[in-house]
VOPAGU-2260 file (C-alpha; in pm, 1 decimal, decimal comma):
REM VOPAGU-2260
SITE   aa  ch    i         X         Y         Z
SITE  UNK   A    0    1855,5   -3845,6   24926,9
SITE  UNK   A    1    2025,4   -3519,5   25033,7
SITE  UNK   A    2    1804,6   -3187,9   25078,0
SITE  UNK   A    3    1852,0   -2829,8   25238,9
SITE  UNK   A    4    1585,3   -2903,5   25482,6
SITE  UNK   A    5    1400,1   -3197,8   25584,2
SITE  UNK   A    6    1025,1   -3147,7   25672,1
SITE  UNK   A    7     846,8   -3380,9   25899,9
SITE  UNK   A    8     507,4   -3418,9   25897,8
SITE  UNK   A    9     249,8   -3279,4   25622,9
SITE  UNK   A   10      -9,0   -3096,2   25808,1
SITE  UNK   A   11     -77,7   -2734,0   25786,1
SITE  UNK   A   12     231,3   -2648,4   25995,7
SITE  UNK   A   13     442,0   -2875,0   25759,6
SITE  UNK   A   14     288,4   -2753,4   25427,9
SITE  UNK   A   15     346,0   -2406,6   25493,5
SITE  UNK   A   16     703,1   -2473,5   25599,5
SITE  UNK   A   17     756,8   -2617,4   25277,7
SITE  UNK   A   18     626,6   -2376,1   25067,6
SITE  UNK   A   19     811,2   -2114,3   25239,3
SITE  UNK   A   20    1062,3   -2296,8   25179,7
SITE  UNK   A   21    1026,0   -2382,9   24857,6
SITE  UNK   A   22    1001,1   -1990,6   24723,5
SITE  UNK   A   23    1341,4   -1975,6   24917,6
SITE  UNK   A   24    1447,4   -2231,1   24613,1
SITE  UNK   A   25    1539,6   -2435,9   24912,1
SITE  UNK   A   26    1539,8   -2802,9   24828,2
SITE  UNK   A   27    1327,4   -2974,6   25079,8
SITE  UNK   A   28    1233,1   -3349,0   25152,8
SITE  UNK   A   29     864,8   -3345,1   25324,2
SITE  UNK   A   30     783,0   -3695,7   25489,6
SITE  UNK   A   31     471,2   -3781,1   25583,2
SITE  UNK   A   32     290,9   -4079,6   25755,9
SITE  UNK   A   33     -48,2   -3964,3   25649,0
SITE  UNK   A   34    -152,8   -4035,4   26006,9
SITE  UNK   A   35    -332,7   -3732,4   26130,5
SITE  UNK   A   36    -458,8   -3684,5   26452,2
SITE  UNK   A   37    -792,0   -3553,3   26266,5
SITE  UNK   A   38    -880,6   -3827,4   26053,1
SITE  UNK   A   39   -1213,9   -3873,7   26158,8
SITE  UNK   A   40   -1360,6   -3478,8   26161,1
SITE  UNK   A   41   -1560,5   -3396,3   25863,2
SITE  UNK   A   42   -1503,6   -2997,0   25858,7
SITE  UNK   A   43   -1270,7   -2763,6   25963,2
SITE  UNK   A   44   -1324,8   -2449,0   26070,1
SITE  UNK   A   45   -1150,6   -2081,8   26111,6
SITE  UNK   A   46    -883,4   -2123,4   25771,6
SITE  UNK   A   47    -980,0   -1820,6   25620,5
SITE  UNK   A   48   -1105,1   -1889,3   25272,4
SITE  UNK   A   49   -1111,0   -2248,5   25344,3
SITE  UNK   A   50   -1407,7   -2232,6   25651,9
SITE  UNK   A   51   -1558,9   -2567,9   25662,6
SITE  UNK   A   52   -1325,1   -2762,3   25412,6
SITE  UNK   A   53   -1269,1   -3132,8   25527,2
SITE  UNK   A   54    -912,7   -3175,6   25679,7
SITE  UNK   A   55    -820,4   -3442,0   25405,1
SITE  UNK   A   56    -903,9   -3194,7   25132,2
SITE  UNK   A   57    -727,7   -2938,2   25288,8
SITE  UNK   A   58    -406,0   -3139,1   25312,6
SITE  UNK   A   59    -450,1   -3254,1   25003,0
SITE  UNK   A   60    -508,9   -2912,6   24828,1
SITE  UNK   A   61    -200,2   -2835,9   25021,6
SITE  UNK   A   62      31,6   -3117,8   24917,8
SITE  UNK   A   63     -51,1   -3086,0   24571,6
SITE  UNK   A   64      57,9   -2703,2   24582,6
SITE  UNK   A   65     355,2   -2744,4   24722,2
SITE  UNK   A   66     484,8   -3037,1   24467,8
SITE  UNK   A   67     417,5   -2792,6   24211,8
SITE  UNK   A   68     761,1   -2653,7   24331,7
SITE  UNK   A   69    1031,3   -2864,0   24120,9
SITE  UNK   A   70    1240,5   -2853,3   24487,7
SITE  UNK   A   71    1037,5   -3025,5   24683,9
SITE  UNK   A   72    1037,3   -3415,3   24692,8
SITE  UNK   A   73     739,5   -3612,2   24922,2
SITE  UNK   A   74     702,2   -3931,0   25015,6
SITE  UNK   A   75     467,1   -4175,0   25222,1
SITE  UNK   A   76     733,2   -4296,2   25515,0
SITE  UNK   A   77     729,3   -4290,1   25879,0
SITE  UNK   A   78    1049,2   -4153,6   26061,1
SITE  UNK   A   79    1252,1   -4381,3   26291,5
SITE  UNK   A   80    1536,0   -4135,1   26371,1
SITE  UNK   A   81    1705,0   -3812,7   26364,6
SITE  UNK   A   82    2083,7   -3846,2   26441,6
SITE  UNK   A   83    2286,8   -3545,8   26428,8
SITE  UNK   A   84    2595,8   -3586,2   26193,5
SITE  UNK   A   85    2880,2   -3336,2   26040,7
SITE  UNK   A   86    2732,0   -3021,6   25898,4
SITE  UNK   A   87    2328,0   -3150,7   25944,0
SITE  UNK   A   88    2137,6   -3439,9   25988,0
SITE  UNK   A   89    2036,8   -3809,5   25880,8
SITE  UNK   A   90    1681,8   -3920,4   25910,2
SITE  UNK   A   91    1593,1   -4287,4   25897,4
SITE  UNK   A   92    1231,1   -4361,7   25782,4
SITE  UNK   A   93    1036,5   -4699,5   25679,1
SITE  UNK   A   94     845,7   -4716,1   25389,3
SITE  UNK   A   95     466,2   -4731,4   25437,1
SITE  UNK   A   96     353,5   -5100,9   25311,5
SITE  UNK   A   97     706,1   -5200,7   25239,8
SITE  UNK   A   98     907,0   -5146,8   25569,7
SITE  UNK   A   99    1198,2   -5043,7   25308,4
SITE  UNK   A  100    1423,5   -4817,5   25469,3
SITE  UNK   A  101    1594,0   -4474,7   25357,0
SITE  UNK   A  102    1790,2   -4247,4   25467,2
SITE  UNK   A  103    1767,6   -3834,1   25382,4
SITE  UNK   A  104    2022,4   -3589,0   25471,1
SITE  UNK   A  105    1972,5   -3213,4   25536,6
SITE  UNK   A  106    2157,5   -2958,2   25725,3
SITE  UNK   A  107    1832,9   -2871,6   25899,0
SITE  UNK   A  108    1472,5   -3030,8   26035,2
SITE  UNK   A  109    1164,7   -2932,8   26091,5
SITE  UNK   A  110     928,2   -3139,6   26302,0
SITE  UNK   A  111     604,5   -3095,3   26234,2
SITE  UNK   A  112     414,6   -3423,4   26319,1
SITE  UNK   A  113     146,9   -3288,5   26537,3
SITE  UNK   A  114     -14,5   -3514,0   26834,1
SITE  UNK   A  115    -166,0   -3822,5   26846,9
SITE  UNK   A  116    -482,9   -3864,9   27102,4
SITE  UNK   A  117    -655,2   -4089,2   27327,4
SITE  UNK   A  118   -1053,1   -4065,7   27370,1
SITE  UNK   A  119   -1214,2   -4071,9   27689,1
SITE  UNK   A  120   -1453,3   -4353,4   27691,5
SITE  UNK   A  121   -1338,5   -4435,0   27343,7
SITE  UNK   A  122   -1575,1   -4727,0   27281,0
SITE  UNK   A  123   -1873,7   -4502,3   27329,8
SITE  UNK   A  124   -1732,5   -4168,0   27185,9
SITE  UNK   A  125   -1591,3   -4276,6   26900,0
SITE  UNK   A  126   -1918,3   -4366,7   26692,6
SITE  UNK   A  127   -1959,5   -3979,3   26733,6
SITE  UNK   A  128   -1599,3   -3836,2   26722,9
SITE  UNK   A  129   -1629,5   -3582,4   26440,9
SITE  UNK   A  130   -1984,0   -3547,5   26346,8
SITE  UNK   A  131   -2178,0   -3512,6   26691,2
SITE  UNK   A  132   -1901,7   -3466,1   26913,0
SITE  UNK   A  133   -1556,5   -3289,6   26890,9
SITE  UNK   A  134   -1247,1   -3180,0   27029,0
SITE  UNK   A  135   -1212,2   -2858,6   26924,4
SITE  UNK   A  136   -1413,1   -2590,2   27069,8
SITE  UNK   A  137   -1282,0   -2276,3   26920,4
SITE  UNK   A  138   -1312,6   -2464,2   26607,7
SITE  UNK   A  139   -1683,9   -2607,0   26611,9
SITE  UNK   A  140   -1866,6   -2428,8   26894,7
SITE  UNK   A  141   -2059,0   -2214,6   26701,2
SITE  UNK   A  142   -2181,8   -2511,3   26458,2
SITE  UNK   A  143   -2341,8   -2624,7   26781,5
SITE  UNK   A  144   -2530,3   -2317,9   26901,3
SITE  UNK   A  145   -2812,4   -2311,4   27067,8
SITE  UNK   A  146   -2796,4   -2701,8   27160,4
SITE  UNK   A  147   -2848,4   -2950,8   27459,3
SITE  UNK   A  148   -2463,4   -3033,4   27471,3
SITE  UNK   A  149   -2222,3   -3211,3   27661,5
SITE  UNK   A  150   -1872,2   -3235,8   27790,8
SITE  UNK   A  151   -1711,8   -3520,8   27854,8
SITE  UNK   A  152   -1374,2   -3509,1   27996,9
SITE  UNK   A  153   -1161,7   -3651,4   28266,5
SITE  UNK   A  154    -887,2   -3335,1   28313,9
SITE  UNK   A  155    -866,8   -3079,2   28553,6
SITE  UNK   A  156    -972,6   -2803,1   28280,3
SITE  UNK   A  157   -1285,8   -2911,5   28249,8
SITE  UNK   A  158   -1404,7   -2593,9   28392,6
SITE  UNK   A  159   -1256,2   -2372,1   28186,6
SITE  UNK   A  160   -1350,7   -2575,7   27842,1
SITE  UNK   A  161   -1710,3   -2579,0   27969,1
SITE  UNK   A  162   -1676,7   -2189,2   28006,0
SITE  UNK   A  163   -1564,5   -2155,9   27598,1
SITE  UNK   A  164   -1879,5   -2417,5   27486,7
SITE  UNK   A  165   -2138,3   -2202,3   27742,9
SITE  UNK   A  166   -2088,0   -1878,3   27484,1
SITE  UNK   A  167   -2307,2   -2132,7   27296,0
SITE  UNK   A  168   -2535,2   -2280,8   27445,3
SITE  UNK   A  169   -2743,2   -2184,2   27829,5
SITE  UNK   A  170   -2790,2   -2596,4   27768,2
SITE  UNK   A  171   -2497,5   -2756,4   27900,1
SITE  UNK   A  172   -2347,6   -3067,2   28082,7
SITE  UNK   A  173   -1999,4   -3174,6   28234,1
SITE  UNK   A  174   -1953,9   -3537,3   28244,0
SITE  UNK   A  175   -1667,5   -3672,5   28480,9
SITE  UNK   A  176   -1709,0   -3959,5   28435,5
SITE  UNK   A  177   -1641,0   -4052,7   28768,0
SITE  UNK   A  178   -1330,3   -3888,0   28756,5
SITE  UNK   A  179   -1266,6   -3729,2   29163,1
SITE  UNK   A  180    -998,5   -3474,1   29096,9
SITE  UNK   A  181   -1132,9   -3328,6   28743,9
SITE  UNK   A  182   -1392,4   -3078,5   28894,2
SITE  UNK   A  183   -1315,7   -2964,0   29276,5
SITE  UNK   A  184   -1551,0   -2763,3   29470,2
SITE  UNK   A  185   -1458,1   -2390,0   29307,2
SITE  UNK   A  186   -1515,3   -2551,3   28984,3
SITE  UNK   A  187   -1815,3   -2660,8   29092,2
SITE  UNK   A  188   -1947,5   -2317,5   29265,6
SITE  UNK   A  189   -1819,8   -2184,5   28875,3
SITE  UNK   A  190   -2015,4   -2405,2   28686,3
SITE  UNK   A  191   -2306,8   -2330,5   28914,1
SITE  UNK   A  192   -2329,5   -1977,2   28896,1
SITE  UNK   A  193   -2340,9   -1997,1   28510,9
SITE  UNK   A  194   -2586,1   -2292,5   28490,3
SITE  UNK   A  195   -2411,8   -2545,5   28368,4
SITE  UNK   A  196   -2453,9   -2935,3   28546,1
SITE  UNK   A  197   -2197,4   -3109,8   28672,2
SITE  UNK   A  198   -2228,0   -3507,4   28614,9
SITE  UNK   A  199   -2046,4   -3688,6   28835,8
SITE  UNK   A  200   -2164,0   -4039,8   28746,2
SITE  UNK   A  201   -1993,8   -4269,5   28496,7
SITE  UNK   A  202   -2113,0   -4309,2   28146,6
SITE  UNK   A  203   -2228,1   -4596,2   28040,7
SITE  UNK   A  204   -2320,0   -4558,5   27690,6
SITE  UNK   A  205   -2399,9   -4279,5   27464,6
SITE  UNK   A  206   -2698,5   -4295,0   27256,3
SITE  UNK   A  207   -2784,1   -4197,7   26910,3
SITE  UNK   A  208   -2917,8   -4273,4   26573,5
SITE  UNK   A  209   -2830,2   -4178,0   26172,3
SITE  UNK   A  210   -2913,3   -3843,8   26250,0
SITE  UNK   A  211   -2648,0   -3791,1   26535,6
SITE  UNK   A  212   -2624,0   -3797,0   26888,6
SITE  UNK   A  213   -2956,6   -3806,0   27122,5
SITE  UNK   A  214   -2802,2   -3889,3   27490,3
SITE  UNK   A  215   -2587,4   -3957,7   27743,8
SITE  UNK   A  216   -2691,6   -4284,0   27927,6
SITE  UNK   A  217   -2550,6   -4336,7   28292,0
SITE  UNK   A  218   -2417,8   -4592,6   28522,4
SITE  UNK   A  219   -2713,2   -4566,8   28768,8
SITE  UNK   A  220   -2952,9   -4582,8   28432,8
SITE  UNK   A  221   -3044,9   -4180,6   28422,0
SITE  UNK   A  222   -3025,9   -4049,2   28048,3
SITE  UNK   A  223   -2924,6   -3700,7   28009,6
SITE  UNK   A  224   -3053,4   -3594,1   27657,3
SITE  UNK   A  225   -2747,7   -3451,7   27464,6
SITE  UNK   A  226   -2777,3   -3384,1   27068,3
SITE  UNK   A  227   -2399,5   -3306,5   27038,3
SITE  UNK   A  228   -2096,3   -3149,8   27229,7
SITE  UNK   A  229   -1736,7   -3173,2   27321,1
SITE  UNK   A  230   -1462,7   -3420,1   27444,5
SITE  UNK   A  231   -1131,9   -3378,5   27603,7
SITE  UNK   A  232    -906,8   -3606,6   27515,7
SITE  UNK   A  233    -567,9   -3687,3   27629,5
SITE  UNK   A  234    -284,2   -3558,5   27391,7
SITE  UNK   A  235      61,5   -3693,5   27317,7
SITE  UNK   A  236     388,5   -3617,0   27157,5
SITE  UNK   A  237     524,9   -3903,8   26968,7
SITE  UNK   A  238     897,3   -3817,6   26963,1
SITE  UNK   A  239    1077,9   -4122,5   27004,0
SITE  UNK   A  240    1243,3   -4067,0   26653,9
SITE  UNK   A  241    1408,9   -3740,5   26809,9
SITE  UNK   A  242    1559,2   -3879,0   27117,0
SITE  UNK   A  243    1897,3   -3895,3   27012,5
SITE  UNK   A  244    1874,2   -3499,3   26951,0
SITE  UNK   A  245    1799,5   -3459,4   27343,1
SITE  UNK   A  246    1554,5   -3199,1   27249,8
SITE  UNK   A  247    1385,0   -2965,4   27511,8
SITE  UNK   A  248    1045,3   -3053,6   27623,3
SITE  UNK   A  249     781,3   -2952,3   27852,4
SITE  UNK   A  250     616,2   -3129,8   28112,4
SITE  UNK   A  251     326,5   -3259,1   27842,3
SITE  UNK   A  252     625,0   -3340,6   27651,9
SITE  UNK   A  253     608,4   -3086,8   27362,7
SITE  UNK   A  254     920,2   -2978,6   27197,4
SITE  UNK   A  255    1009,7   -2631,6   27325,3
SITE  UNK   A  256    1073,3   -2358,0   27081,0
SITE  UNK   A  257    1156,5   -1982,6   27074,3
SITE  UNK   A  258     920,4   -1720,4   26888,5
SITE  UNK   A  259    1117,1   -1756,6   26572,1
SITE  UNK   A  260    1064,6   -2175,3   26621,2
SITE  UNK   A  261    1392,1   -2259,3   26710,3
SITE  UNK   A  262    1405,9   -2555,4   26921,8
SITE  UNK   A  263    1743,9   -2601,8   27187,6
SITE  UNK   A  264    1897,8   -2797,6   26906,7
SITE  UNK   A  265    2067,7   -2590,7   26651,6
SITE  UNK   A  266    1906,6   -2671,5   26323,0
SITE  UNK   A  267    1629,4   -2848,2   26447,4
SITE  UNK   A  268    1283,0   -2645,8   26476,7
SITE  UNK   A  269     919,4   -2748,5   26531,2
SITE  UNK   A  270     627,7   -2602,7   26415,4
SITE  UNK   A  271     229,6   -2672,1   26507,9
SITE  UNK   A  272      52,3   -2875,4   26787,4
SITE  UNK   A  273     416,7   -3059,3   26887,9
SITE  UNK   A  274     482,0   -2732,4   26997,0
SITE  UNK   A  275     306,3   -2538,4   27352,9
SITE  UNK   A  276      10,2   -2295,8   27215,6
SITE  UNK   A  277    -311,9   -2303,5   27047,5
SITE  UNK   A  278    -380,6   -2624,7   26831,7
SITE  UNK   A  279    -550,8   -2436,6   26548,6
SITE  UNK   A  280    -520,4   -2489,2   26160,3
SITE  UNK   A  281    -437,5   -2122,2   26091,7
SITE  UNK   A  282    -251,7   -2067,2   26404,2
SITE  UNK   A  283       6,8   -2412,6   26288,3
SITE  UNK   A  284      20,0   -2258,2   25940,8
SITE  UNK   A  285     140,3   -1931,6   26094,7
SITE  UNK   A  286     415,8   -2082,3   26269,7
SITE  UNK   A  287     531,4   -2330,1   25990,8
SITE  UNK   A  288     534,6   -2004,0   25773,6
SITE  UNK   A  289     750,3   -1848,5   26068,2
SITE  UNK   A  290     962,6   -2174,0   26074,5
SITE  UNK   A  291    1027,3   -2130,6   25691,7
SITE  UNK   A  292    1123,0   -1767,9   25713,2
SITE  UNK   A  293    1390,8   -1825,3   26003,6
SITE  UNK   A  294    1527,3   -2157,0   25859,3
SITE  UNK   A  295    1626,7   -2001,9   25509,1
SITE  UNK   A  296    1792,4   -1666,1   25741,4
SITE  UNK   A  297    1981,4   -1949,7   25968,0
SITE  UNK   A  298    2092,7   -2134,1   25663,2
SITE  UNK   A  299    2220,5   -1833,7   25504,2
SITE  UNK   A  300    2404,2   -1728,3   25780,0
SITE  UNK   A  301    2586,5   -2099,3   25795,2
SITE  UNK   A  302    2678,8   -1998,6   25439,6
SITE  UNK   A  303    2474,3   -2234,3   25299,2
């Protein structure tokens, strides 16, 4: 399959590339895995018009809007490889089910495949990922006013998180989770002065019924009564299709970009949470609709 531009990855970032892209009467191939990192939240919040929509219906609202466009092409697939060739690029995916290989060309990518996360204490918080507890707290604080919450975390910005969720609630707990370096003695003076606990104790289980989340259970057998709250998890970029490009990336290992989404590879951009900044819905669409804009200019410019 050949294509003006190939888009990688469906999510908000990815969708609003495409359509973008799409008005442009570019011809676009948009691969997806249909693995997102949100599978398991209910609602999303802060897409105006679309305030509390499930993620899946949003993508799929999304997906079906852009295929409306008779330039556009989807499929289910998971990219292998990016290699840079004459005048563009080839990108090697697998099939979903099948493991059947293709191959589309384009004389420019977008990656938009977002992050994939690991859970803190996943065998307890996961029962509660996306109903009681969440990641987001920009996105679901307010849905959680007035509560007994928690946050569990094991990073050095616990502090700061816990200063976001306490606009919510005067009930609040860090848990550590044993974790020395994640809270150090300023932190601790911090969350002291604003009345929020500091839980230094492992977790051993985290309690709860049909109706949600009811506590925090610890090592040494205290239960902390919690009816929601937050998580931090940890956050990578899965890029290993994009080596060969020897893309820029920061020290978390997101692809580096320029304010019009350029990345250091010349017709390669990114666009959304693989990229450094806020990991919002509206804020990814923003920059995929950036990344759309700038790709059609650069194209143009190549006489293409």
């Amino acid at each position: 399959m050949e294509a003006d531009v190939v888009v990688i990855g469906a999510g908000p970032a990815g969708l609003a590339a495409t359509l973008g892209l799409a008005r442009q009467q570019r011809t676009v191939a948009l691969l997806d895995s249909n693995r997102p990192r949100h599978a398991a939240t209910l609602r999303s919040h802060g897409f105006l018009t679309r305030d509390g929509i499930s993620p899946l219906e949003l993508r799929t609202l999304g997906r079906d809007e852009v295929l409306r466009y008779p330039t556009v092409a989807y499929e289910r697939t998971l990219v292998t490889q990016i290699a840079a060739i004459d005048g563009g690029f080839a990108v090697q995916a697998e099939q979903a089910g099948s493991r059947a290989e293709s191959e589309t060309r384009a004389s420019a990518v977008l990656i938009a495949t977002g992050l994939s996360e690991t859970l803190p204490l996943s065998q307890h918080v996961r029962p509660w990922y996306g109903t009681s507890l969440h990641s987001c707290m920009d996105c679901d604080g307010y849905d959680k006013r007035g509560q007994a919450l928690a946050l569990i975390g094991e990073t050095d910005d616990l502090v700061e998180r816990a200063m976001v969720i306490r606009r919510h609630t005067d009930d609040l707990a860090v848990f550590t989770n044993g974790a020395a370096d994640a809270v150090g003695a300023a932190g601790e003076a911090r969350l002291a002065e604003h009345g929020v606990a500091l839980v230094r104790t492992p977790i051993a289980a985290i309690e709860g019924d049909r109706d949600g989340m009811q506590a925090v259970v610890l090592e040494d057998g205290e239960r902390s009564v919690r009816t929601g709250g937050f998580v931090r998890p940890w956050w990578h970029a899965q890029l290993g299709f994009a080596e060969p490009l020897g893309l820029e990336t920061d020290e978390d290992g997101l692809v580096v970009v320029d304010r019009a989404q350029r990345s250091s590879v010349a017709g390669v951009y990114a666009a959304g949470d693989i990229t450094p900044g806020f990991r919002q819905l509206a804020v990814a669409a923003g920059a995929g609709t950036i990344a759309a804009s700038v790709i059609n200019r650069d194209l143009i410019a190549r006489g293409l």
